[in-house]
N, C-alpha and C positions, 0 to 999 in steps of 0.2 A: 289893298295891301295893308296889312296889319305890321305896325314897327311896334315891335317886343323892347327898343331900347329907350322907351320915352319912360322920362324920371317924372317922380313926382318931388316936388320941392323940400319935404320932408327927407326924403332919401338921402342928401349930401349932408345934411347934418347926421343922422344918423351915421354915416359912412365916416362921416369925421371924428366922432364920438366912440366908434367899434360897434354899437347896436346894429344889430337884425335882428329881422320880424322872426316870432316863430322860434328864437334860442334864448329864450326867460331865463337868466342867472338862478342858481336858486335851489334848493333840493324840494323835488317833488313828492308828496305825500299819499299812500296809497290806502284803501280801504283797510290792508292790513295795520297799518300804521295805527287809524282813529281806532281798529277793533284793540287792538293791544290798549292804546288810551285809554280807553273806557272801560275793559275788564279792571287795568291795574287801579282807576280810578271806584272803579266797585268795592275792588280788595279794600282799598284803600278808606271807604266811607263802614263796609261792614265790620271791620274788626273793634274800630274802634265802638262802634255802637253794642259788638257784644261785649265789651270788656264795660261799659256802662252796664247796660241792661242785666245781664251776669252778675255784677258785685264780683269781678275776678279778682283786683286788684286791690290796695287803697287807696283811698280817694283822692290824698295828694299824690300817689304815685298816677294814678289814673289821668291824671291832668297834666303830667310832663307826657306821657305818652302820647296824649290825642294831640298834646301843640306838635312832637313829632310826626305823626300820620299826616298830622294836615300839610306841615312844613312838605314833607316828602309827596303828599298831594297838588300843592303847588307849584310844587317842580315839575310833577308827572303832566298836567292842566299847562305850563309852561312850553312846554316840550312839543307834548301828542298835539295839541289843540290850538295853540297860538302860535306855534312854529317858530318859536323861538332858540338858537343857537350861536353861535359862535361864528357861524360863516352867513347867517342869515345879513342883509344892508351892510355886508363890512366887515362884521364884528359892532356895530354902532347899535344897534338893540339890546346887546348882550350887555355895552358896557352902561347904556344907560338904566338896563334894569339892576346892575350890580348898583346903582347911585342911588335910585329909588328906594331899593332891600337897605342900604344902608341908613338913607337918610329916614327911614320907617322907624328903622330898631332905634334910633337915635332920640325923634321924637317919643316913641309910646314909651322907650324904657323909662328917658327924662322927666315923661307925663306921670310914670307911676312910681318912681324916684321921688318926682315933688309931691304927688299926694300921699305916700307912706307918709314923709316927714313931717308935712302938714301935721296930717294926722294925730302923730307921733308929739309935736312939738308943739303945736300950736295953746293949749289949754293945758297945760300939767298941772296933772290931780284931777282933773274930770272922771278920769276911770272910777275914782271910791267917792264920789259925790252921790249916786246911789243908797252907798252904806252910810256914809254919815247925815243926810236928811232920812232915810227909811223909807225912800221912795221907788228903789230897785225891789219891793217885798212884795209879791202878791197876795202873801196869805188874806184872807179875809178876816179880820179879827172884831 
């Protein structure tokens, strides 16, 4: 005689926690899912590459574009592929990738804030040191 009502010791804590086996929290991902992912991640790699390859654009216009595509590629890579959302652990992934996005922009903007200025401030009058030694001159004389 087989007893169907023997626990395993696992079981009461699950049971106390609301866990069962077999009902995974969570939104399931299906093949249409990654194929959507990956076409929009195509769009998303070839446009920019012909607005390069092309000379469509100008070139500083060309480079606020492709930081958008990629922006909008990292969301899509986000989304399709790492399954990242707003109900995913909580809302706890979501909130800590908003902390990481920020604390990024915070760092690189800061990082190229201080080397502009460097740049900018550090040696004034180096830009025409060039023309007053005559050592910016290629000509051959």
């Amino acid at each position: 005689m087989s007893d169907h009502s023997i626990h395993h010791p696992h079981d009461a804590h699950d049971a106390l926690h609301g866990h069962t086996h077999g009902d995974e929290p969570g939104v399931h991902y299906s093949l249409k899912d990654y194929t959507t992912g990956f076409v929009l991640a195509v769009i998303l790699t070839v446009i920019p590459f012909w607005l390069v390859m092309g000379n469509v654009l100008d070139p500083a216009m060309t480079r606020f574009v492709i930081m958008g595509f990629a922006a909008v590629q990292l969301v899509v890579h986000m989304i399709y592929f790492l399954h990242l959302n707003s109900k995913s652990e909580g809302g706890w992934n979501m909130m800590a990738l908003i902390l990481t996005i920020i604390l990024l922009v915070i760092v690189l903007g800061g990082s190229i804030w201080v080397m502009y200025h460097m740049n900018a401030n550090m040696m004034p009058g180096m830009g025409d040191a060039a023309a007053v030694t005559g050592h910016g001159n290629h000509d051959m004389q």
